[in-house]
mmCIF file of the N, C-alpha and C atoms, coordinates in Angstrom:
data_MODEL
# 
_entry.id   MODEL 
# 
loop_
_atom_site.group_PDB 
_atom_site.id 
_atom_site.type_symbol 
_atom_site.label_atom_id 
_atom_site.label_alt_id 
_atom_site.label_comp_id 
_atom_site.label_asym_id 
_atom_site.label_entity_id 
_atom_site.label_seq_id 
_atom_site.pdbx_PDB_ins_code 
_atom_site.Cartn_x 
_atom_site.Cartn_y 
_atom_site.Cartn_z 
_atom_site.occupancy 
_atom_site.B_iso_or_equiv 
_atom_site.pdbx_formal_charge 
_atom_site.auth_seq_id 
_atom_site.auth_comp_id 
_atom_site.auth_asym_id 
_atom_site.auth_atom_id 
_atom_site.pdbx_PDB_model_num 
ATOM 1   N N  . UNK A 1 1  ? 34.755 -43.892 239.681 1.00 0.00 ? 1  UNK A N  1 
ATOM 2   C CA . UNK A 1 1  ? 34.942 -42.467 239.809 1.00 0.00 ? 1  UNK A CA 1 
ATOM 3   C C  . UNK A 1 1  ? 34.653 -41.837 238.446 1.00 0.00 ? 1  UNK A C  1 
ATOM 4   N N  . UNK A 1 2  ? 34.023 -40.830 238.341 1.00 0.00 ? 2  UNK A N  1 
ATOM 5   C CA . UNK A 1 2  ? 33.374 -40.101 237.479 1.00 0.00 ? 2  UNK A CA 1 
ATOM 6   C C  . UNK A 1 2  ? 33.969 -38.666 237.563 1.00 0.00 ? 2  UNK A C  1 
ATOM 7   N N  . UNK A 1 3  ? 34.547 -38.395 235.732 1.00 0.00 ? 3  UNK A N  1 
ATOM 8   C CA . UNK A 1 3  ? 35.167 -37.197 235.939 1.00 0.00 ? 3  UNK A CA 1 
ATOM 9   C C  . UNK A 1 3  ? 34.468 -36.704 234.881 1.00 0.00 ? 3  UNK A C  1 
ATOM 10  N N  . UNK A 1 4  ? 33.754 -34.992 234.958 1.00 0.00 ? 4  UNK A N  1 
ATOM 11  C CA . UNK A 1 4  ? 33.418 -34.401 234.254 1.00 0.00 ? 4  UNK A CA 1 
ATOM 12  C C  . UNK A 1 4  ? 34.407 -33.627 233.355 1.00 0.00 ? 4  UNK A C  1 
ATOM 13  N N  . UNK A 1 5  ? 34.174 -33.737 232.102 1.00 0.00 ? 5  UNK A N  1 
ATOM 14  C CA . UNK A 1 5  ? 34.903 -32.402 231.000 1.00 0.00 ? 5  UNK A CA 1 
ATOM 15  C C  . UNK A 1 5  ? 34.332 -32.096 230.095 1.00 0.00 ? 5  UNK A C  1 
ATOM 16  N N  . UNK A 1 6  ? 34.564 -30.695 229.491 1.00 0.00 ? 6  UNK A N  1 
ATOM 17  C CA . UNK A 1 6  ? 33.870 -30.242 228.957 1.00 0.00 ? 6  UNK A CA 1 
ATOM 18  C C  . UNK A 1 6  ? 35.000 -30.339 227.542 1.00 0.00 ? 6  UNK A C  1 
ATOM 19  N N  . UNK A 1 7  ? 34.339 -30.786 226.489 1.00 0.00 ? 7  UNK A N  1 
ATOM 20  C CA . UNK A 1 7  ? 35.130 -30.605 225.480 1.00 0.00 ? 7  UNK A CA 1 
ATOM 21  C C  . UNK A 1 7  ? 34.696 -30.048 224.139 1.00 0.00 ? 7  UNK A C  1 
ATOM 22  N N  . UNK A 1 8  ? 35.957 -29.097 223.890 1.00 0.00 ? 8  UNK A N  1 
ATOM 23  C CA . UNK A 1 8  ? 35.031 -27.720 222.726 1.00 0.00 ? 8  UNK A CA 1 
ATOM 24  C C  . UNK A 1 8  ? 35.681 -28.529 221.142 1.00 0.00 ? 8  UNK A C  1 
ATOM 25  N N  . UNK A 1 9  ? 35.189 -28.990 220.986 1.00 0.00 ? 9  UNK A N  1 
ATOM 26  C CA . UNK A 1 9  ? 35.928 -28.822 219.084 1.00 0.00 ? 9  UNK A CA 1 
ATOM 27  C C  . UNK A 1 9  ? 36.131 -27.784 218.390 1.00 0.00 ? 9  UNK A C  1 
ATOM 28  N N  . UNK A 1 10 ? 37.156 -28.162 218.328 1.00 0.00 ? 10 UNK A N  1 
ATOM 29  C CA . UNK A 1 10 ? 38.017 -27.011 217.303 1.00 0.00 ? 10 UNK A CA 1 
ATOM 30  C C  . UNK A 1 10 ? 37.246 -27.027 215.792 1.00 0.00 ? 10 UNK A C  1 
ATOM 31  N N  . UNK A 1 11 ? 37.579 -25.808 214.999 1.00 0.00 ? 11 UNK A N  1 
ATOM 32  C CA . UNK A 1 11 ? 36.960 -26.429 213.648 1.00 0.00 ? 11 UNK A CA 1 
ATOM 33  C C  . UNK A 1 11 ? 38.250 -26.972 212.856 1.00 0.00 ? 11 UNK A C  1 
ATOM 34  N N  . UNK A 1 12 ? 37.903 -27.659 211.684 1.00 0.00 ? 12 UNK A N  1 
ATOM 35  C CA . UNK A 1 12 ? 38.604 -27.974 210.814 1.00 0.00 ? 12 UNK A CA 1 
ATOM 36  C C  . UNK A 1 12 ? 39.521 -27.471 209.820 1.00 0.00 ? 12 UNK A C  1 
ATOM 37  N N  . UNK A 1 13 ? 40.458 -27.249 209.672 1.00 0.00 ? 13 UNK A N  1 
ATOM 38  C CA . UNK A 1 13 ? 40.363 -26.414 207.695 1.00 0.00 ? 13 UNK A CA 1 
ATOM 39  C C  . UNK A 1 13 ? 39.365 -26.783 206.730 1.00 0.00 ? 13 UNK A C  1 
ATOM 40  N N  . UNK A 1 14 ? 39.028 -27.595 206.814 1.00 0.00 ? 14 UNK A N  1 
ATOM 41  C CA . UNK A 1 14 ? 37.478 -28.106 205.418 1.00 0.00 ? 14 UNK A CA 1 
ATOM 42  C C  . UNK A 1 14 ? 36.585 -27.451 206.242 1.00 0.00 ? 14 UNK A C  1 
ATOM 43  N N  . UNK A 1 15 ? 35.970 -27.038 207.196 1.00 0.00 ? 15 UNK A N  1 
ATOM 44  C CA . UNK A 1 15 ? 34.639 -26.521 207.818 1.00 0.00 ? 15 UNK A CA 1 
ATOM 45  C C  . UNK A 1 15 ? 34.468 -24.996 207.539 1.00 0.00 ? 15 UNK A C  1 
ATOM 46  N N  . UNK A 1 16 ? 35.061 -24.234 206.543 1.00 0.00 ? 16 UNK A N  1 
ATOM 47  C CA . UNK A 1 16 ? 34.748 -23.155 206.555 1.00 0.00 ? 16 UNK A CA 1 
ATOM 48  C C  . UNK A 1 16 ? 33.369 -22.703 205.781 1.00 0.00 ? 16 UNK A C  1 
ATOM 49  N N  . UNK A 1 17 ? 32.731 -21.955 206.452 1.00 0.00 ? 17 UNK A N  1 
ATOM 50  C CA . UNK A 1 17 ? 31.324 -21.406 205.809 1.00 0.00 ? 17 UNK A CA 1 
ATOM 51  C C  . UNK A 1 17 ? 31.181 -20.195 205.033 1.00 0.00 ? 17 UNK A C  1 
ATOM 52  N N  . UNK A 1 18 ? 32.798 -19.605 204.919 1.00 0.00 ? 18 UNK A N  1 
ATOM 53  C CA . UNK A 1 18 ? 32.509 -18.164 204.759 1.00 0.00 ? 18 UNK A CA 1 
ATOM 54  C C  . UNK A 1 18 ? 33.243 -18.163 203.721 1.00 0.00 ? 18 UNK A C  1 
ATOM 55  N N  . UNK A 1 19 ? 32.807 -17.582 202.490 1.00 0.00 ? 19 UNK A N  1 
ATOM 56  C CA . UNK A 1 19 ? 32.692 -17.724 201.083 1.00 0.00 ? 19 UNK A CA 1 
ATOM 57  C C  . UNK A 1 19 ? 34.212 -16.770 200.890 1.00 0.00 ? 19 UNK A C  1 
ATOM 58  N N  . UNK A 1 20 ? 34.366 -15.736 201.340 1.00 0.00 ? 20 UNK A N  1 
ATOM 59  C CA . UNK A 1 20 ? 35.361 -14.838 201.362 1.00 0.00 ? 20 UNK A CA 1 
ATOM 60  C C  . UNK A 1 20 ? 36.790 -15.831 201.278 1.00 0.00 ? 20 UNK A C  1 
ATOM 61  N N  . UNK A 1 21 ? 36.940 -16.203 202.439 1.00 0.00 ? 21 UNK A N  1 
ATOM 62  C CA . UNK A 1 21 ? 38.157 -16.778 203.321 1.00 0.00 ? 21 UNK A CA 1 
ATOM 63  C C  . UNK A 1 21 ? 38.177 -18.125 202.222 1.00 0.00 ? 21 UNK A C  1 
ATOM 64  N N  . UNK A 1 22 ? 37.211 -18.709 201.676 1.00 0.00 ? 22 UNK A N  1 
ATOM 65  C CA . UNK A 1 22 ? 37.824 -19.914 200.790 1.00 0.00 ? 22 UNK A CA 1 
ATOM 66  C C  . UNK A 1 22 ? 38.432 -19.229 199.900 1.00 0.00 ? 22 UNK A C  1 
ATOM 67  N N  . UNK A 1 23 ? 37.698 -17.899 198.834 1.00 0.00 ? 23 UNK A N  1 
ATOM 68  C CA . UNK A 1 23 ? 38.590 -17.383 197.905 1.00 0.00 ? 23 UNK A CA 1 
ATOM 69  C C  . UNK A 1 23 ? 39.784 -17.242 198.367 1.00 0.00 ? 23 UNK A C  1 
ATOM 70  N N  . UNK A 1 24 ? 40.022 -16.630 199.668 1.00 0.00 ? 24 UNK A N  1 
ATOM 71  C CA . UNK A 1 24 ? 41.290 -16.008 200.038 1.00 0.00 ? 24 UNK A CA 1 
ATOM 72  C C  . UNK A 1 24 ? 42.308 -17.196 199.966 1.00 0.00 ? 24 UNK A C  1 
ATOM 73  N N  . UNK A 1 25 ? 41.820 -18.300 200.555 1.00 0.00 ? 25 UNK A N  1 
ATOM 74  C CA . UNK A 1 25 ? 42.938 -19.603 200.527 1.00 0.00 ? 25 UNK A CA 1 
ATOM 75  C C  . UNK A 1 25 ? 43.076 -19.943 199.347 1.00 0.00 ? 25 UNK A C  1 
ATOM 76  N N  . UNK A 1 26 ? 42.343 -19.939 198.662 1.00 0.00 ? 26 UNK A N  1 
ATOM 77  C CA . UNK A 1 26 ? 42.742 -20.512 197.398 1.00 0.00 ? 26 UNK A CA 1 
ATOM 78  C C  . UNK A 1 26 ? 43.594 -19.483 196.519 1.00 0.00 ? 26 UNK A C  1 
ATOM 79  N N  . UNK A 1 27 ? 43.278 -18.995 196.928 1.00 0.00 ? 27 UNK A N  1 
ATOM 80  C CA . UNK A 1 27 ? 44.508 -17.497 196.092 1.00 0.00 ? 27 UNK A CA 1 
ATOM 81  C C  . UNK A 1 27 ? 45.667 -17.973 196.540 1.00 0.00 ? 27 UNK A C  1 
ATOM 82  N N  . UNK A 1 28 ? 45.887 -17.597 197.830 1.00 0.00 ? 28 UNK A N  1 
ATOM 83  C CA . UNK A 1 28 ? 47.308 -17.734 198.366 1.00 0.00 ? 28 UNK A CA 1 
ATOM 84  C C  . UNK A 1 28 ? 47.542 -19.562 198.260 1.00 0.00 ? 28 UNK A C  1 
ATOM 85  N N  . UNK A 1 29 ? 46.816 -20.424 198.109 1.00 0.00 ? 29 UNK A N  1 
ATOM 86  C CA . UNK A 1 29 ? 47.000 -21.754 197.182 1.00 0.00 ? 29 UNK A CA 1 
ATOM 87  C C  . UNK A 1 29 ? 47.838 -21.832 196.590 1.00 0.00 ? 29 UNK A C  1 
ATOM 88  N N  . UNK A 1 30 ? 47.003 -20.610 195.450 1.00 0.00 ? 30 UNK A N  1 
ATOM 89  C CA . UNK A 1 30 ? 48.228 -20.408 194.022 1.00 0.00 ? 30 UNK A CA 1 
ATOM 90  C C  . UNK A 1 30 ? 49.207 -19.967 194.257 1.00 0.00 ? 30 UNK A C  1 
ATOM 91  N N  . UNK A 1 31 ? 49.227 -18.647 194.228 1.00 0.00 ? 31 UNK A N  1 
ATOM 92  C CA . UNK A 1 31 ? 50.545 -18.365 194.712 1.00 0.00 ? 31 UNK A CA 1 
ATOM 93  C C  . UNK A 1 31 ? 51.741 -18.906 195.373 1.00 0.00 ? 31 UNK A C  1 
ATOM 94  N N  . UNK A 1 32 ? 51.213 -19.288 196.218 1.00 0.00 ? 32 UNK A N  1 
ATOM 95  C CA . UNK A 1 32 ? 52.178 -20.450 196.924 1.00 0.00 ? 32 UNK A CA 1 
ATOM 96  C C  . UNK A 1 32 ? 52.617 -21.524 196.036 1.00 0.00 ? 32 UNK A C  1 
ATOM 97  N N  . UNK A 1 33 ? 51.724 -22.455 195.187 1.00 0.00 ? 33 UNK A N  1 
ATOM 98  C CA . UNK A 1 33 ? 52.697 -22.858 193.963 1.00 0.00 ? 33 UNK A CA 1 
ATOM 99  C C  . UNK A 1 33 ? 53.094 -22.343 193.005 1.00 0.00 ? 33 UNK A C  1 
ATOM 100 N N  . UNK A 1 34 ? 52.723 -21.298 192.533 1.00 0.00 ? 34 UNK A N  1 
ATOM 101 C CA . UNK A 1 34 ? 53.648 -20.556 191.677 1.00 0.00 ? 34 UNK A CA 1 
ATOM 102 C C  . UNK A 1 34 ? 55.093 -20.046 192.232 1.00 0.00 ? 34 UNK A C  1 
ATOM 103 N N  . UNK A 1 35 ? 55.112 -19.766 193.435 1.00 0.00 ? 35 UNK A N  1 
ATOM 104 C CA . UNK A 1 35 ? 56.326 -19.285 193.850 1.00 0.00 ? 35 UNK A CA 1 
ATOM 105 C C  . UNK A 1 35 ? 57.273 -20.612 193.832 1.00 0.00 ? 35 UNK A C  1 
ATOM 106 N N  . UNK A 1 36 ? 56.674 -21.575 194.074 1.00 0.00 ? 36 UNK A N  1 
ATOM 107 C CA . UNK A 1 36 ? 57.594 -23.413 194.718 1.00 0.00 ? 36 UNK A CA 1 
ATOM 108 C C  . UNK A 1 36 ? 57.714 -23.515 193.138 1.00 0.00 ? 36 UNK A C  1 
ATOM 109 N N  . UNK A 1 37 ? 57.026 -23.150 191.981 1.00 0.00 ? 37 UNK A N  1 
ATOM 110 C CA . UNK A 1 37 ? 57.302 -23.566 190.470 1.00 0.00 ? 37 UNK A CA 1 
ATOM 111 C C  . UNK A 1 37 ? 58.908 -22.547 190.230 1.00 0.00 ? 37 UNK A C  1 
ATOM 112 N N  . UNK A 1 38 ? 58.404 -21.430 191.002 1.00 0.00 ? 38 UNK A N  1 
ATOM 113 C CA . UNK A 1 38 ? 59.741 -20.554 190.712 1.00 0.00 ? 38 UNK A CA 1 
ATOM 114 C C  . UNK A 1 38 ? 61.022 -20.824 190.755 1.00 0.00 ? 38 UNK A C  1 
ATOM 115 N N  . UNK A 1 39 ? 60.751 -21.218 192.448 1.00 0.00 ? 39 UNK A N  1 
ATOM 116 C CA . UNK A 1 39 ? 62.138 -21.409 192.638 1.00 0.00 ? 39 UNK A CA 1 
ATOM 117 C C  . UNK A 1 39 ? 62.581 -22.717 192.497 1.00 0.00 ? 39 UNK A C  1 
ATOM 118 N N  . UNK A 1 40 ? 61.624 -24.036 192.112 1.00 0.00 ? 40 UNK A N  1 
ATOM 119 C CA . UNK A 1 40 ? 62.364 -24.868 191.380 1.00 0.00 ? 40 UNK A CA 1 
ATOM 120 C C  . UNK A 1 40 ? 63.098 -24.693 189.767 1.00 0.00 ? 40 UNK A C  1 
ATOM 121 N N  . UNK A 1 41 ? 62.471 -23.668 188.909 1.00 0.00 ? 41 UNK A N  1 
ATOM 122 C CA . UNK A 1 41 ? 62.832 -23.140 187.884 1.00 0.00 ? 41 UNK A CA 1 
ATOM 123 C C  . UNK A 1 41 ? 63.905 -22.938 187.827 1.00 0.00 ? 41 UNK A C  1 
ATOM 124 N N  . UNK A 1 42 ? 64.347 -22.045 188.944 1.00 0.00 ? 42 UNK A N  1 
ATOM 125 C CA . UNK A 1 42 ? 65.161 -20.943 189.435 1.00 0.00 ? 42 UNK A CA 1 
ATOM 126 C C  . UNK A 1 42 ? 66.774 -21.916 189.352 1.00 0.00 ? 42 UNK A C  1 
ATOM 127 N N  . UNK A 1 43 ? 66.346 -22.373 190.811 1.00 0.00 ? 43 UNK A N  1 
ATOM 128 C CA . UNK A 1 43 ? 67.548 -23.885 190.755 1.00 0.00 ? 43 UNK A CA 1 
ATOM 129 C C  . UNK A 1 43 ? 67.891 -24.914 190.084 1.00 0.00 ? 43 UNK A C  1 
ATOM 130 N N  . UNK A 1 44 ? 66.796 -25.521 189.340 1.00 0.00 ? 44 UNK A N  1 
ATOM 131 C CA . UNK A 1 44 ? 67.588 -26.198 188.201 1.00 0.00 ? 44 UNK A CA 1 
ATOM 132 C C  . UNK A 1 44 ? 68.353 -25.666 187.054 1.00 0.00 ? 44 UNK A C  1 
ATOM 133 N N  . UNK A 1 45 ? 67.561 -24.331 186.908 1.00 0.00 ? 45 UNK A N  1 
ATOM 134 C CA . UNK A 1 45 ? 68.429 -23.540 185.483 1.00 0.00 ? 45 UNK A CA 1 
ATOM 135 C C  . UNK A 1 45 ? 70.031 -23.101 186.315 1.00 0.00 ? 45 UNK A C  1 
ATOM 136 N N  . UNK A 1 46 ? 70.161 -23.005 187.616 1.00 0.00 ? 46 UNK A N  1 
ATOM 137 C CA . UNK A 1 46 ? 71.377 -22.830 188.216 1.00 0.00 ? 46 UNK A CA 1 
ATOM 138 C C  . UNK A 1 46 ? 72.053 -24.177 188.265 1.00 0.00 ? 46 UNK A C  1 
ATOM 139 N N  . UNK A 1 47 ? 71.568 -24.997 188.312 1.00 0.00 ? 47 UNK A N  1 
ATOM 140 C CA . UNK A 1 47 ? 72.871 -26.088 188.382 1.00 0.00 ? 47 UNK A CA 1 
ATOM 141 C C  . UNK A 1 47 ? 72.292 -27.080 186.984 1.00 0.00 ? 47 UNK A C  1 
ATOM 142 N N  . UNK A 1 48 ? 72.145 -26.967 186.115 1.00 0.00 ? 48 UNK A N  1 
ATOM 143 C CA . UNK A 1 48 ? 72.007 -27.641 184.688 1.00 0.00 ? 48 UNK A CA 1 
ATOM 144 C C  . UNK A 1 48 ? 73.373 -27.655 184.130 1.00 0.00 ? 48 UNK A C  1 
ATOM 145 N N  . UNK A 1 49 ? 74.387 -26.497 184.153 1.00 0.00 ? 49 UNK A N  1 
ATOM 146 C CA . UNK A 1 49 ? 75.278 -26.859 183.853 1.00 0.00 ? 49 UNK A CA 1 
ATOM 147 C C  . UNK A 1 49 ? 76.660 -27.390 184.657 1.00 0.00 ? 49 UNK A C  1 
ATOM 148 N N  . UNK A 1 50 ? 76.016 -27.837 186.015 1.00 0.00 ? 50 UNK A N  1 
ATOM 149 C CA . UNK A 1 50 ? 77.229 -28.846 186.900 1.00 0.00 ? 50 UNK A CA 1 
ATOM 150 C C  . UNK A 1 50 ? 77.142 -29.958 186.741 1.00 0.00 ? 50 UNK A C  1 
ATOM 151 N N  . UNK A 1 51 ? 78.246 -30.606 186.723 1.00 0.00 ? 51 UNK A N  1 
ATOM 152 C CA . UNK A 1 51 ? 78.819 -31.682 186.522 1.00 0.00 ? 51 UNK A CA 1 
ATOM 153 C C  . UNK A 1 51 ? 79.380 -32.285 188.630 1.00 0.00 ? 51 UNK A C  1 
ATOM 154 N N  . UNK A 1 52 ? 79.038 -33.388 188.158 1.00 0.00 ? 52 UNK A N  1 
ATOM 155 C CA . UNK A 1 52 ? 79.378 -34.579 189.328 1.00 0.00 ? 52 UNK A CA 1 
ATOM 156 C C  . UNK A 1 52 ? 81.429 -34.415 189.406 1.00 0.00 ? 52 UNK A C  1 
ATOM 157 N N  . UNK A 1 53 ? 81.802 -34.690 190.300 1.00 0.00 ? 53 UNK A N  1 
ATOM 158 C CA . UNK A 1 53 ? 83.508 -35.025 190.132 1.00 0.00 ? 53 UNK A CA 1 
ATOM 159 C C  . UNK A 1 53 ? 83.786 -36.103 188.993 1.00 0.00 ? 53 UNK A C  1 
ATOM 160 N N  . UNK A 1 54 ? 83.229 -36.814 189.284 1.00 0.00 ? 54 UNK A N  1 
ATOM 161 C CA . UNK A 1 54 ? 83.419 -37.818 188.286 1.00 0.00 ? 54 UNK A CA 1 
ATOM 162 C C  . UNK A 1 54 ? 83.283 -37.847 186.644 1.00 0.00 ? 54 UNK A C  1 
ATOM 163 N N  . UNK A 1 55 ? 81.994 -36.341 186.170 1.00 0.00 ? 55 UNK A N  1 
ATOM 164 C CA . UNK A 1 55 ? 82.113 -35.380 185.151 1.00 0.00 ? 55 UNK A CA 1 
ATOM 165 C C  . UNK A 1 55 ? 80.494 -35.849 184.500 1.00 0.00 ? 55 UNK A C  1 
ATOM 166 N N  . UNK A 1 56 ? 80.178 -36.891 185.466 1.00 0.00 ? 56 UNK A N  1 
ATOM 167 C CA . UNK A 1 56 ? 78.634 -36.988 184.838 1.00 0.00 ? 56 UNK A CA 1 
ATOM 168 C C  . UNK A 1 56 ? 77.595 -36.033 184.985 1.00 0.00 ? 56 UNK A C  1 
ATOM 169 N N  . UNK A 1 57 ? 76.220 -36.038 184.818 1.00 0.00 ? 57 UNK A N  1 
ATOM 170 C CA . UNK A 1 57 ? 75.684 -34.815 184.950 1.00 0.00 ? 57 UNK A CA 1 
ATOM 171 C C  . UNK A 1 57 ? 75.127 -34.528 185.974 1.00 0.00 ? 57 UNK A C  1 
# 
């Protein structure tokens, strides 16, 4: 038995052709780690000075 389908491929994230939309990702790239640099910044300078129960660091 023989079943016909038709199957569409999707594109990729790497398959883009359009010069615009790579700048655009790569912007928001950055940004996006600059913000994850932030708020790791953010939280370690908030708990640098806690201590464990036990009084280690």
């Amino acid at each position: 038995m023989s079943e016909t389908t038709t199957v569409v491929r999707l594109r990729q994230p790497g398959e883009i052709d359009d010069p615009l939309t790579e700048v655009l990702r790569a912007g928001a790239r950055q940004l996006l780690a600059q913000a994850i640099e932030a708020e790791v910044a953010a939280f370690l300078a908030g708990v640098k000075d806690e201590k464990l129960p036990d009084g280690r660091d």
